[in-house]
NUDOKE-944885 format. One record per residue: chain; x, y, z of N, C-alpha, C, CB in turn. Coordinates in Angstrom, 2 decimals. Glycine has a CB too. Layout:
  c      n.X      n.Y      n.Z     ca.X     ca.Y     ca.Z      c.X      c.Y      c.Z     cb.X     cb.Y     cb.Z
  A        X        Y        Z        X        Y        Z        X        Y        Z        X        Y        Z
...
END
This chain:
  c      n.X      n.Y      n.Z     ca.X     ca.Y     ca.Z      c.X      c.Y      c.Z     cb.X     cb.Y     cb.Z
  A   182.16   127.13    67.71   180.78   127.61    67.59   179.86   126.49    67.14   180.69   128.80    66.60
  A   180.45   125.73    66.33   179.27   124.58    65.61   179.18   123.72    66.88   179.86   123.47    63.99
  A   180.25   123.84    67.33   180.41   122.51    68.74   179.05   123.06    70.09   182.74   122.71    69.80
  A   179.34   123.95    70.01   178.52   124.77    70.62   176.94   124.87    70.25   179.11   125.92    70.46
  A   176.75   125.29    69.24   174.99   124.92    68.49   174.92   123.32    68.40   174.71   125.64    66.50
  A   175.65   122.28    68.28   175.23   121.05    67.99   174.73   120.83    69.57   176.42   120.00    67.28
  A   175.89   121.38    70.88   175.13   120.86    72.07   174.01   121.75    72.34   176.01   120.74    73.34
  A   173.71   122.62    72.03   172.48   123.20    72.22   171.43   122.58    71.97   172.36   124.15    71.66
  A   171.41   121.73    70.52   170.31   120.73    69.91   170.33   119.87    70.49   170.33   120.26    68.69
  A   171.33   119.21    70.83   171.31   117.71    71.18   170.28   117.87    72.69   173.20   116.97    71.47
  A   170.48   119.10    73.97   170.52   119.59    74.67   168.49   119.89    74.66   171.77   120.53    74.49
  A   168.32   120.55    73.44   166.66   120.76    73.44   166.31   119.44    72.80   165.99   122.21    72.48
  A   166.83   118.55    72.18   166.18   117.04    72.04   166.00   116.54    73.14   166.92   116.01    71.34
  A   167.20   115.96    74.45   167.00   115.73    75.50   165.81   116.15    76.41   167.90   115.99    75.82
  A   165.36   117.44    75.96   164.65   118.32    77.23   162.62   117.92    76.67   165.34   120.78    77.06
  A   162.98   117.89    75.01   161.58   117.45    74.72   161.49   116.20    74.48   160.99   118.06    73.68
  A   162.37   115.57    74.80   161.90   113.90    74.99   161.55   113.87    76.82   163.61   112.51    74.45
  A   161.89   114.57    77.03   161.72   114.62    78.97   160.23   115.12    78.93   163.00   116.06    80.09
  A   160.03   116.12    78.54   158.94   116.77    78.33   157.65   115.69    77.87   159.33   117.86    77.29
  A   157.74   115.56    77.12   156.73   114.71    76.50   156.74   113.18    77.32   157.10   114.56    74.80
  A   157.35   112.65    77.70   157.12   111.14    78.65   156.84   111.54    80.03   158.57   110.02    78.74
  A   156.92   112.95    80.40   156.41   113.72    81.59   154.83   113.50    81.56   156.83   115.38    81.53
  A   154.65   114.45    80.35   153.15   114.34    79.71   152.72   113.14    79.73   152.99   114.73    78.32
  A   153.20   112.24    78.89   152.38   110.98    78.86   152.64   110.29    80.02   152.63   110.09    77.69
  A   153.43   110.56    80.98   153.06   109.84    82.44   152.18   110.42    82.95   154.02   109.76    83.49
  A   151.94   111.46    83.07   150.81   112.56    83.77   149.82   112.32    83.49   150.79   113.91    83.51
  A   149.44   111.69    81.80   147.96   111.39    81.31   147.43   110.23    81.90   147.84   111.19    79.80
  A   148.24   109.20    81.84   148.51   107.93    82.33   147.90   107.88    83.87   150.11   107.65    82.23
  A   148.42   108.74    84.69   148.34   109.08    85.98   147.02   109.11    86.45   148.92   110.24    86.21
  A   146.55   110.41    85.60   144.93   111.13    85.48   144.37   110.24    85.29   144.46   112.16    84.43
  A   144.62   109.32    83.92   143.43   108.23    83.68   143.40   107.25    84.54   143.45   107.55    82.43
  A   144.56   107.13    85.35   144.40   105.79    86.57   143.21   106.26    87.76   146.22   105.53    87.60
  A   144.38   107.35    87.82   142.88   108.24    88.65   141.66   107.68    88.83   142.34   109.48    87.91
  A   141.29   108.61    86.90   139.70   108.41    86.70   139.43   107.29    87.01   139.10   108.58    85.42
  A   139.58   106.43    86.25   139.20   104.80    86.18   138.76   104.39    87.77   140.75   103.72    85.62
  A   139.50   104.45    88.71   139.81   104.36    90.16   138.62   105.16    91.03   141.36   105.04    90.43
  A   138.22   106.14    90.48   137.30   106.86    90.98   136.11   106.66    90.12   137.73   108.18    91.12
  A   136.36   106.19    89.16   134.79   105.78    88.72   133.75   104.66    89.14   134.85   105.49    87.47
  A   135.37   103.10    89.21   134.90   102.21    90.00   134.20   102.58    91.33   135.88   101.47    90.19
  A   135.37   103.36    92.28   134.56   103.04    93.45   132.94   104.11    93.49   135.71   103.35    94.90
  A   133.08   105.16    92.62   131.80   105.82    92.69   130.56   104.40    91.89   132.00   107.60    91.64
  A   130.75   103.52    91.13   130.04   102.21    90.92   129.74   101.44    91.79   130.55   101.48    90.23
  A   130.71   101.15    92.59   130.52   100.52    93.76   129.87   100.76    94.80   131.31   100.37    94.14
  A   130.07   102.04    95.33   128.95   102.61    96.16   127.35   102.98    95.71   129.51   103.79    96.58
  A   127.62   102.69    94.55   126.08   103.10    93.87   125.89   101.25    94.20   125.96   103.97    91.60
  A   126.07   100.22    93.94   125.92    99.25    93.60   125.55    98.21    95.37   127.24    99.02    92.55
  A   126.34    99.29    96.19   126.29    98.90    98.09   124.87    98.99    98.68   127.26   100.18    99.17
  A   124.04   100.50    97.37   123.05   100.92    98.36   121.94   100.05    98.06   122.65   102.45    98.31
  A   121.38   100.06    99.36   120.20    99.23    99.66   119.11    99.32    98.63   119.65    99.61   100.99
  A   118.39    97.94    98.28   117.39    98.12    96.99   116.15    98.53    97.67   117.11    96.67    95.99
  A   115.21    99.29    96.93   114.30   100.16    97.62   112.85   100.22    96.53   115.15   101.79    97.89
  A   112.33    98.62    96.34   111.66    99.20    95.39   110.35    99.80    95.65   111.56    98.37    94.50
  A   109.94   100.01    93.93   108.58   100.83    94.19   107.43   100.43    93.00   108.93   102.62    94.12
  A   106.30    99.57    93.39   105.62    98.87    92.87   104.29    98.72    93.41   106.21    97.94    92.77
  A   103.06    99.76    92.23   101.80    99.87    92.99   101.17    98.84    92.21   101.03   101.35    93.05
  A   100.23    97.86    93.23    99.35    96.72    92.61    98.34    96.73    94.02   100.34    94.97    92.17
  A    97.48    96.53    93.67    96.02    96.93    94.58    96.21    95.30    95.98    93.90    96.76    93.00
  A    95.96    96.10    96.84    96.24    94.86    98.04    95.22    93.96    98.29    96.49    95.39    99.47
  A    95.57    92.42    98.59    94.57    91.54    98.50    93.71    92.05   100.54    95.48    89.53    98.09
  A    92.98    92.04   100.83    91.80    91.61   102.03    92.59    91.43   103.05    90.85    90.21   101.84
  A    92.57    92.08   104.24    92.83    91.39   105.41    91.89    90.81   106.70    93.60    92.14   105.84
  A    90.43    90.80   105.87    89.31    90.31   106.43    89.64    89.15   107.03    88.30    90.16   105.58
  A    89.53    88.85   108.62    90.13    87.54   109.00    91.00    87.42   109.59    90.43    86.87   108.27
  A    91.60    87.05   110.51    92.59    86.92   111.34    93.62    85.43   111.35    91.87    87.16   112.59
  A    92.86    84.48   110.38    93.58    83.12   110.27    94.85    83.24   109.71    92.84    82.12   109.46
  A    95.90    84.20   109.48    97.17    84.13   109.01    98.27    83.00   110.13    97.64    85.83   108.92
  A    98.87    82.45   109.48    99.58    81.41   109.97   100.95    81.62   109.44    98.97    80.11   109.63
  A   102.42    81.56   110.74   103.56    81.48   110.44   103.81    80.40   110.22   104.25    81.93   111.10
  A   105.00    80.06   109.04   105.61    79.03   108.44   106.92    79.10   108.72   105.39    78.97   107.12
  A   108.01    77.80   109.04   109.08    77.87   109.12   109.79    78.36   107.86   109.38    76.82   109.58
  A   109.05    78.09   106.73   109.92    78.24   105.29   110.25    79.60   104.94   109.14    77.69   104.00
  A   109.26    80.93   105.57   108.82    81.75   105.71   110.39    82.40   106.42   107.42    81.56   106.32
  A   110.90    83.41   106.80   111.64    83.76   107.50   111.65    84.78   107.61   112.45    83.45   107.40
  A   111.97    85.60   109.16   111.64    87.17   109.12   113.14    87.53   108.55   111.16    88.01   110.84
  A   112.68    89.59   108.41   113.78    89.92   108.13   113.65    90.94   108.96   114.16    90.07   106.84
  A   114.93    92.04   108.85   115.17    92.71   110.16   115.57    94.14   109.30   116.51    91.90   111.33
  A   115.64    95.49   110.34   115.92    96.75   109.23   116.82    97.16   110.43   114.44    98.02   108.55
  A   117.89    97.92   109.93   118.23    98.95   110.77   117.30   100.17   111.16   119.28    99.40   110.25
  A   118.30   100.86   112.20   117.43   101.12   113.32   116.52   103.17   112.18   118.94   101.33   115.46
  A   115.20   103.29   111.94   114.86   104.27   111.89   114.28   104.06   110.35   115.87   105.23   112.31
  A   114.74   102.91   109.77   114.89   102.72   108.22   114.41   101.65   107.68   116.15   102.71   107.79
  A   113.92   101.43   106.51   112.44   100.81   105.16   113.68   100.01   104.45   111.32   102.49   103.64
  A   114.67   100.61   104.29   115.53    99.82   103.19   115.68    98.35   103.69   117.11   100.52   102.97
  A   116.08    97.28   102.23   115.94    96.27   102.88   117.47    95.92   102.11   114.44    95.37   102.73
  A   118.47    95.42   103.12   119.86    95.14   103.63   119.92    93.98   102.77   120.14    94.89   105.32
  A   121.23    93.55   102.19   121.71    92.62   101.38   121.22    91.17   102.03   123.30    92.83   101.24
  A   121.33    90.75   103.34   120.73    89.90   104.00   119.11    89.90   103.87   121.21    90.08   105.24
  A   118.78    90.67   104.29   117.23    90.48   103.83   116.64    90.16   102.22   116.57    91.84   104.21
  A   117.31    90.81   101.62   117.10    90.33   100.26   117.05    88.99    99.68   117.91    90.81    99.66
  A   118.51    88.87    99.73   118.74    86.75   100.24   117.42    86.45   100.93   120.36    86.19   101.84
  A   116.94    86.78   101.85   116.15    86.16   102.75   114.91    86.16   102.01   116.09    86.79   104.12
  A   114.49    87.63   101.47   113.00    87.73   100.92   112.98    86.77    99.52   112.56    89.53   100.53
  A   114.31    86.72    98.66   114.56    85.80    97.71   113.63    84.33    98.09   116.23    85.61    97.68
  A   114.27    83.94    98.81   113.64    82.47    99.00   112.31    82.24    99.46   114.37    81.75    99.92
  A   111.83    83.57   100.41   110.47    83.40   100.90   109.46    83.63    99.39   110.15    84.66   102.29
  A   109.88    84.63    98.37   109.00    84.50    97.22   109.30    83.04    96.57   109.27    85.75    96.15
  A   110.38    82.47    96.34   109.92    80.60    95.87   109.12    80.06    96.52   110.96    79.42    95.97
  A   109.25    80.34    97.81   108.07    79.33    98.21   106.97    79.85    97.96   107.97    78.89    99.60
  A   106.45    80.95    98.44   105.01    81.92    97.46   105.00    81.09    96.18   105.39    83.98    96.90
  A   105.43    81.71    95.07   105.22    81.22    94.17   104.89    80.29    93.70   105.64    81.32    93.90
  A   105.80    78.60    94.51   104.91    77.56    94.42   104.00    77.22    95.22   105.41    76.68    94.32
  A   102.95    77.98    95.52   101.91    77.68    96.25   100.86    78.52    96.35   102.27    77.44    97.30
  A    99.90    77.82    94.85    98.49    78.76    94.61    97.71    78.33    95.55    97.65    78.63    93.20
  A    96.34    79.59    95.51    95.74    79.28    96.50    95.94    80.14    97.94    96.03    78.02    96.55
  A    97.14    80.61    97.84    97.20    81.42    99.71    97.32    82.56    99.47    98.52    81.12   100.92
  A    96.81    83.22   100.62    96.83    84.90   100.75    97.94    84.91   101.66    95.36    85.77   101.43
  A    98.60    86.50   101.70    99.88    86.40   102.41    99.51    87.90   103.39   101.48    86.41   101.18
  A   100.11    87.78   103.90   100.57    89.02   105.23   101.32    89.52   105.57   100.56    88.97   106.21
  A   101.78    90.90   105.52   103.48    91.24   105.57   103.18    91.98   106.62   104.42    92.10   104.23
  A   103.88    92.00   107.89   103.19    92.93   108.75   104.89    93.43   109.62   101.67    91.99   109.89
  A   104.31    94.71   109.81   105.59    95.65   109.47   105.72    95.96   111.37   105.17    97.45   108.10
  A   107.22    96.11   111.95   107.10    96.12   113.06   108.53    96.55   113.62   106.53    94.93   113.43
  A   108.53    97.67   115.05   109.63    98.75   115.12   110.06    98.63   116.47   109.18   100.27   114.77
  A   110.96    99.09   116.88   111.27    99.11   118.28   110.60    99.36   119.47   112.00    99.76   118.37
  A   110.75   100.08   120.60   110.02   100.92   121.39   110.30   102.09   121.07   110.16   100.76   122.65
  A   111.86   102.65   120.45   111.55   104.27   120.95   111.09   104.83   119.44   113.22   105.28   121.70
  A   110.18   106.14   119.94   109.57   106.78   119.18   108.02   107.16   119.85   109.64   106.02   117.93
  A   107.28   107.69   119.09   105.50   108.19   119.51   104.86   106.58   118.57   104.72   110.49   118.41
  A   103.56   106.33   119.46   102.83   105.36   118.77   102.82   105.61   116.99   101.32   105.42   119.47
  A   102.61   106.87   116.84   101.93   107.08   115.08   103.08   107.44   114.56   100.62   108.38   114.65
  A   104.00   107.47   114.75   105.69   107.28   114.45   105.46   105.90   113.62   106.92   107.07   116.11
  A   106.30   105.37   114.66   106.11   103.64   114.91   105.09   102.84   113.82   105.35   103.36   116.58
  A   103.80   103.58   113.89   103.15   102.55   113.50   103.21   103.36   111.90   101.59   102.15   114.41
  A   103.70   104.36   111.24   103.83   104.71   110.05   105.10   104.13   109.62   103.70   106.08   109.91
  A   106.11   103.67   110.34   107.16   103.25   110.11   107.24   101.87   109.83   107.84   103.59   110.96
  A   105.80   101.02   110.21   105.83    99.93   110.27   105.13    99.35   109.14   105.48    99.64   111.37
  A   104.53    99.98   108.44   103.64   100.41   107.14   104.77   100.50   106.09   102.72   102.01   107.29
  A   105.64   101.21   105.99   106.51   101.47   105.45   107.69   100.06   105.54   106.81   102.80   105.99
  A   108.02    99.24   105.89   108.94    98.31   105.97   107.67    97.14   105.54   109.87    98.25   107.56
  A   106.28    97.07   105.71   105.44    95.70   104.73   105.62    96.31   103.86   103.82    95.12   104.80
  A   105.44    97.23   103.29   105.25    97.50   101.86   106.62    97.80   100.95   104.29    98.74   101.78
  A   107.82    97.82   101.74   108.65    97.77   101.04   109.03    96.01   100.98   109.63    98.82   101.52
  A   108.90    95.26   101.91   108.86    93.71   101.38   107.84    93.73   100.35   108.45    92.53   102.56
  A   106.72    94.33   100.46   105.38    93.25    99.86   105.87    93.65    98.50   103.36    93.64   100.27
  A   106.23    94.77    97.96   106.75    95.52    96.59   108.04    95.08    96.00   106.96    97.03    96.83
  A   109.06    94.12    97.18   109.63    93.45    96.87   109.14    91.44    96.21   110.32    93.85    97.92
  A   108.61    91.64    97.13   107.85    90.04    96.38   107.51    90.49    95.26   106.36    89.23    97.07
  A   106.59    91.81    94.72   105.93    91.74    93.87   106.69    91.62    92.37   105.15    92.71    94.13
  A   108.09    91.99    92.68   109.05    92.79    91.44   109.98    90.97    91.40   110.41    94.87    92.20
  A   109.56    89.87    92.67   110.31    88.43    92.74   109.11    88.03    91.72   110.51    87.44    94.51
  A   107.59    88.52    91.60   107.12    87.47    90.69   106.02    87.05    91.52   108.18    86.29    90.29
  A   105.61    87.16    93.27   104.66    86.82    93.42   103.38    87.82    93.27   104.87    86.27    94.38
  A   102.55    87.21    92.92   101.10    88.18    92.34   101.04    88.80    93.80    99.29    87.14    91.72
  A   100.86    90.51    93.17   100.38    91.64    93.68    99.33    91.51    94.65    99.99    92.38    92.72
  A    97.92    91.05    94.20    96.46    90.87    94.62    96.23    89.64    95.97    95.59    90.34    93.11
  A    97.61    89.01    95.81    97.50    87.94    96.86    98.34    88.07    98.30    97.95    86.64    96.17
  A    98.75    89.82    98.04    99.67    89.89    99.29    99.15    91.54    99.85   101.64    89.72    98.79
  A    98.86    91.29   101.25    98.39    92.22   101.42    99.55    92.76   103.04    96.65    91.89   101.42
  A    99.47    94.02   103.92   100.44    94.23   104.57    99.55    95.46   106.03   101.77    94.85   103.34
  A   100.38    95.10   107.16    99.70    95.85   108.07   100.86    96.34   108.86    98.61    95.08   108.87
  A   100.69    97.39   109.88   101.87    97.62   110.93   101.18    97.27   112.33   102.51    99.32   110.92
  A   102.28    97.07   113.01   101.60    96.81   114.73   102.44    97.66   115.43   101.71    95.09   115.54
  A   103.47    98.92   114.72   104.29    99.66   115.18   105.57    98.47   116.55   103.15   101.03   115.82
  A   105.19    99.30   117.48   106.23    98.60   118.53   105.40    97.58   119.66   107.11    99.94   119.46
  A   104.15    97.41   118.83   103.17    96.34   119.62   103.82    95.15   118.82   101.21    96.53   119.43
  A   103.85    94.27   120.32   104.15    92.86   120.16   105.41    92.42   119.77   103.35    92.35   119.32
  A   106.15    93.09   121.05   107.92    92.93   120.13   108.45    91.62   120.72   109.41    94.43   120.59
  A   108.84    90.86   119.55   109.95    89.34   120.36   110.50    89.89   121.52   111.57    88.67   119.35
  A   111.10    90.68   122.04   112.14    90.90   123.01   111.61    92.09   123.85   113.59    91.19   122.32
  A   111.36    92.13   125.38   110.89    93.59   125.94   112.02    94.16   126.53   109.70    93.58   127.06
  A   113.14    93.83   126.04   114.71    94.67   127.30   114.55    95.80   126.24   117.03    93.69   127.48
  A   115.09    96.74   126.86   115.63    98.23   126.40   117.09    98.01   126.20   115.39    99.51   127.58
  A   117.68    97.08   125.04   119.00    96.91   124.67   118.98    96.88   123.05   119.60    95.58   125.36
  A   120.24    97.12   122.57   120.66    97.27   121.18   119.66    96.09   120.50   122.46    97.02   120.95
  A   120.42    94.95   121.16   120.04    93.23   120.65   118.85    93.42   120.76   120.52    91.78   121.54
  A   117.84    93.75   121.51   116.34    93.38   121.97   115.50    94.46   120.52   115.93    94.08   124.12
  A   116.54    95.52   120.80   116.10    96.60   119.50   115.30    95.98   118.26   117.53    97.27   118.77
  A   116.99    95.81   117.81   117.07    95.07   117.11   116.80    93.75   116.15   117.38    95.20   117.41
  A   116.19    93.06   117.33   115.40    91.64   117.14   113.85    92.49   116.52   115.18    90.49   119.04
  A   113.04    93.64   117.26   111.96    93.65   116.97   111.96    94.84   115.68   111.14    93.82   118.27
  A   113.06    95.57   115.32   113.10    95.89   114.30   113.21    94.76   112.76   114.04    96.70   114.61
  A   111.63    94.12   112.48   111.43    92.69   111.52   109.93    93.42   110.82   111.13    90.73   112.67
  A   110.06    92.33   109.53   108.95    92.44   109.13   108.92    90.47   108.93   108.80    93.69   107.73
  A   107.44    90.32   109.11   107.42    88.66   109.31   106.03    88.46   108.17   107.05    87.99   111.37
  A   106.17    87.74   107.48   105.35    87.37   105.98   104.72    85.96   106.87   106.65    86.94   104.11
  A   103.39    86.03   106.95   102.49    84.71   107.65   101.60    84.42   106.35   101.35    85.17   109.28
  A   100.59    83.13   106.03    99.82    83.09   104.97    98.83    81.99   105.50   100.61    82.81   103.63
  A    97.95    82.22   104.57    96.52    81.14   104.78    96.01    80.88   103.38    95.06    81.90   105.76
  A    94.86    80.41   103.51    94.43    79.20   102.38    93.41    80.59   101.57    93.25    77.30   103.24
  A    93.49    80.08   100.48    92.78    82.06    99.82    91.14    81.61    99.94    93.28    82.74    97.32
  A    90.46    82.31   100.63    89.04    82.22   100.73    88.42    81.87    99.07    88.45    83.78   101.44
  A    87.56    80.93    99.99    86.67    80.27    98.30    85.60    81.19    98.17    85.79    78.41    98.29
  A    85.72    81.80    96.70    84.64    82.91    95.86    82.94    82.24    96.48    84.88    82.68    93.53
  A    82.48    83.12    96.49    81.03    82.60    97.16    80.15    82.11    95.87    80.10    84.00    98.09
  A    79.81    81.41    95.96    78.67    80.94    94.85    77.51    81.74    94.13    77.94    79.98    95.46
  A    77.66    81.79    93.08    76.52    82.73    92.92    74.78    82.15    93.17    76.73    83.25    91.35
  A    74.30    83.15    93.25    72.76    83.42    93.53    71.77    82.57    93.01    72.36    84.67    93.04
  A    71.03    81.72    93.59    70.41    81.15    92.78    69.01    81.38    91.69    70.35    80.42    93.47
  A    68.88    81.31    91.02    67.54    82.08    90.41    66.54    82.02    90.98    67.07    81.74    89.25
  A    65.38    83.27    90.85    64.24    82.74    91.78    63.66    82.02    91.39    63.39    83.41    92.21
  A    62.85    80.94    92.14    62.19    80.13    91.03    60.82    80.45    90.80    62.25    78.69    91.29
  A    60.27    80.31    89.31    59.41    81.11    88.72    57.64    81.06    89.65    59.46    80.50    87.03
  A    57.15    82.20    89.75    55.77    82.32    90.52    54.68    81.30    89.64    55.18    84.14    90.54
  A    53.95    80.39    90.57    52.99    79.85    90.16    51.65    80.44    89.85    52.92    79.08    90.86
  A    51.33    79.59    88.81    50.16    80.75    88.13    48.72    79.89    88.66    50.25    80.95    85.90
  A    47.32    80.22    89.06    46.21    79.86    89.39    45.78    79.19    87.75    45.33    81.15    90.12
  A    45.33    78.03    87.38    44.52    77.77    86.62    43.20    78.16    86.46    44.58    76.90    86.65
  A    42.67    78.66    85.23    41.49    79.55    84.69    40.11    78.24    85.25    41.69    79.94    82.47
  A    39.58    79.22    86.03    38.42    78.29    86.51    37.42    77.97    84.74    37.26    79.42    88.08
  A    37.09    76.61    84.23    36.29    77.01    83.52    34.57    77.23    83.41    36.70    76.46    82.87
  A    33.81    77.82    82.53    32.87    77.80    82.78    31.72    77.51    82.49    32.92    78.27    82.92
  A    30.70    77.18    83.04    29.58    76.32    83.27    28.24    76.82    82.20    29.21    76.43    84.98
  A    27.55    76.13    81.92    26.77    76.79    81.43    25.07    76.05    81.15    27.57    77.20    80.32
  A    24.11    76.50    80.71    23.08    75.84    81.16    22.12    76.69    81.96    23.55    74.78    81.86
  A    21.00    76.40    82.13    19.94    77.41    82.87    19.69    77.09    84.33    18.49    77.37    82.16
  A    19.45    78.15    85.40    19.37    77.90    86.46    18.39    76.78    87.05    19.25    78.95    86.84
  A    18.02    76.05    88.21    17.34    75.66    88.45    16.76    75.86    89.75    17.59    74.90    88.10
END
């Protein structure tokens, strides 16, 4: 009988040491899990496209002298969409250094879409991709007031084929700049009205 109750014990020691390294593998397990699913839910937060949002009053597009620069470089959107792609970013990166070192110019972001769609589609869509660059310069550091943005929708596309590539190419927004108009001089004062000198007078009896 004792032989008998001792394997019984020995028997439920065995079973809760099983028990319990069950458990703590299982926790172990879960927390790999989590961890695993937290990263990649970070990661996909960290994939999506930056989208900023930054109101500062737009400089003038009085004038048509905007001029492309090689230093300048377009960028491109997928097809229907404002977000601006890890490549473009890189890209808009460097176009604000050069902004930046160089007071004095007004800039132009002008926003521009495929063929398919309705004109006022297109040209709201094209509005929407300057101003998500120009709000991007603004958050790189170049002043707000000196960058202003237009759409030409699917007018004036690099490429006229009806292909992916041709799409594609005219799905851009292209940043051009010029020399910042010189403030007009102010007014000159009027200059003061001349006054008649007081005749003086005579005196003495008629003759």
């Amino acid at each position: 009988m004792a032989t008998t109750r001792g394997g019984a014990a020995v028997l439920t020691t065995v079973l809760a040491c099983v028990l319990t390294l069950s458990g703590c593998a299982t926790s172990k397990m879960k927390l790999k899990h989590q961890n695993e699913a937290d990263k990649n839910k970070a990661g996909s937060q960290s994939e999506k496209p930056y989208v900023p949002g930054v109101e500062v009053t737009e400089a003038s597009l009085r004038g048509s002298d905007f001029a492309s620069v090689p230093e300048l470089e377009t960028i491109h959107f997928d097809y229907d969409s404002a977000n601006l792609a890890d490549e473009a970013l890189a890209t808009l990166k460097k176009n604000a250094e050069y902004l930046k070192a160089r007071s004095g110019i007004e800039v132009r972001i002008a926003g521009y879409t495929d063929e398919r769609g309705t004109v006022e589609y297109n040209l709201a869509l094209g509005q929407k991709r300057a101003k998500t660059v120009r709000e991007y310069y603004i958050r790189l550091g170049v002043p707000g007031d000196s960058l202003a943005t237009i759409s030409y929708g699917k007018e004036s596309p690099t490429c006229s084929e009806s292909t992916e590539d041709c799409w594609a190419q005219n799905r851009r927004a292209l940043t051009s700049v010029r020399a910042q108009a010189a403030a007009p001089a102010p007014a000159a004062a009027p200059a003061p009205t001349p006054t008649a000198a007081p005749v003086p007078e005579t005196g003495g009896a008629h003759q």
